[in-house]
N, C-alpha and C positions, 0 to 999 in steps of 0.2 A: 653801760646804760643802767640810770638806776628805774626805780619805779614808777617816778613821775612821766619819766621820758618812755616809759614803755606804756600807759595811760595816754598820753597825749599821740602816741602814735598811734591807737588804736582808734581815739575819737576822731582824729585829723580823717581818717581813711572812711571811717564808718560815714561821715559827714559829705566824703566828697561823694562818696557811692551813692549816697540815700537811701540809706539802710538798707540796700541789695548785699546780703553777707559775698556773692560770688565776683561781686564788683568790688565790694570790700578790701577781700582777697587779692585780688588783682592789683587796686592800688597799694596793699598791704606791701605784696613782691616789688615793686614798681619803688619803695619805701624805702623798703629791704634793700636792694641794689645798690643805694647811693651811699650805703653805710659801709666800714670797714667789717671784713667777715667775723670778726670777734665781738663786734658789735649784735652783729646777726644773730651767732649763739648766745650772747649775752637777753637779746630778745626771747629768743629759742626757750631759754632756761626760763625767762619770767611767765609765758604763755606755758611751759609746760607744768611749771610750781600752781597755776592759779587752774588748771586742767585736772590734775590729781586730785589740788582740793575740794572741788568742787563735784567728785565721785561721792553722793550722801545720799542715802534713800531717799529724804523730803524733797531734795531736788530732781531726783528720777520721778518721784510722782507727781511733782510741778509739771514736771516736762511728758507726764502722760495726759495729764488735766488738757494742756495746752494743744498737745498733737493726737489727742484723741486714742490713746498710748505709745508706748514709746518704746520699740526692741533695743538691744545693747549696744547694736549701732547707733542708733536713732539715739539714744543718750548721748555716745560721746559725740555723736555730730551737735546735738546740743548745748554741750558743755561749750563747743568752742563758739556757737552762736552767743552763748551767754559773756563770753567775754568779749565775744566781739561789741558786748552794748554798752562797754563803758564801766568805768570804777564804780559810779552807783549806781546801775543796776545790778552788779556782779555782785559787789556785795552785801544791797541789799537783799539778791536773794538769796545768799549762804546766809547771811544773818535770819531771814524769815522768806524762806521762798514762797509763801500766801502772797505776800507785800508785791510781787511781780505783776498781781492784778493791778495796782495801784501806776507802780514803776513803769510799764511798758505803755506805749503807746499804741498806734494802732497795730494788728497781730496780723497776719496774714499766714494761713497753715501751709500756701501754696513757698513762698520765698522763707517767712520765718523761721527761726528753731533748727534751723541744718544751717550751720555751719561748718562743713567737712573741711574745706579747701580751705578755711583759717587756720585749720590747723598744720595744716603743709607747708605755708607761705613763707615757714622761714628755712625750712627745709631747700627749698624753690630757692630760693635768695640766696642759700651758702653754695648750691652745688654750680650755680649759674657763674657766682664769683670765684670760687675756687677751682671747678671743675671736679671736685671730691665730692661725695658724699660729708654730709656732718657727720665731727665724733659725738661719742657717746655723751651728755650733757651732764651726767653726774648727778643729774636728778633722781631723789628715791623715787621708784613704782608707786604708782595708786594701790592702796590695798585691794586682796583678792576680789575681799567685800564689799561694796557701799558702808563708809559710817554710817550710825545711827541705828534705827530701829527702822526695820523693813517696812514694806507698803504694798499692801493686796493689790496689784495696779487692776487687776479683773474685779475687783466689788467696787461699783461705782458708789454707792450708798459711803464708804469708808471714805474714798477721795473728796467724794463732798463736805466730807464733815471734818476730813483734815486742811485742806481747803476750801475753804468757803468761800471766799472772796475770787479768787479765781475761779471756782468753778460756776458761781452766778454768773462772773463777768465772760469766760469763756465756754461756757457748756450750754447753760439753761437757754 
């Protein structure tokens, strides 16, 4: 599976859901299934490369802007919402996570921003087809730290001024 096809699976799913990430999910597995299981890791490995990348301080404080803050869960549950919405938003917000005020459509703090069970679903799909658990994907770890340069997520005054555009368009 190369990248395109791993993009066009996400949008296909995200599309039929209606942007419920849990339904998502669901068609996500449903996806997964009909693929041969190396395919499934092949997916596994693309969702988990664009997961690690996407651990960077500016996008932890995007995703506190947006959900009113954000614990360690609440990020990575994030991270996978984030990819759940598609190549460009994903990486327009690794390139400028402010730009998601722009990018995103309507927000909902209730359904949006948790994406937990996308990040399972391929998990879900190998052990279903195999009856194994998946091996190890050979993916490096996210680092300890968030890239970048930290974010007071507790000084709202700093988030707004690192954000501006999301923080008018989701705060004020």
């Amino acid at each position: 599976m190369d990248e395109t096809e791993f993009w066009e699976l996400i949008d296909a799913t995200r599309e039929s859901a209606e942007g419920d990430p849990e339904e998502q999910a669901d068609a996500l597995v449903d996806r997964l299934l009909q693929l041969d299981p190396e395919l499934v890791l092949d997916f596994a490995r693309h969702f988990e490369a664009r997961y690690n990348r996407a651990y960077h301080w500016d996008l932890w404080g995007a995703a506190c802007v947006l959900l009113d803050g954000a614990s360690d869960d609440a990020f990575d549950f994030f991270r996978c919402w984030l990819i759940g919405q598609g190549r460009e938003v994903y990486e327009g917000a690794l390139h400028e996570p402010d730009s998601l005020a722009e990018l995103l459509g309507e927000f909902d703090e209730e359904i949006d921003g948790d994406g937990e069970e996308l990040g399972y679903a391929a998990d879900e799909a190998y052990e279903q087809l195999t009856g194994t658990v998946a091996p190890d994907l050979g993916i490096a770890p996210a680092p300890a730290e968030p890239e970048g340069t930290p974010v007071d997520f507790e000084n709202e005054r700093a988030l707004a001024e690192r954000f501006p555009r999301l923080w008018d368009r989701f705060r004020e």
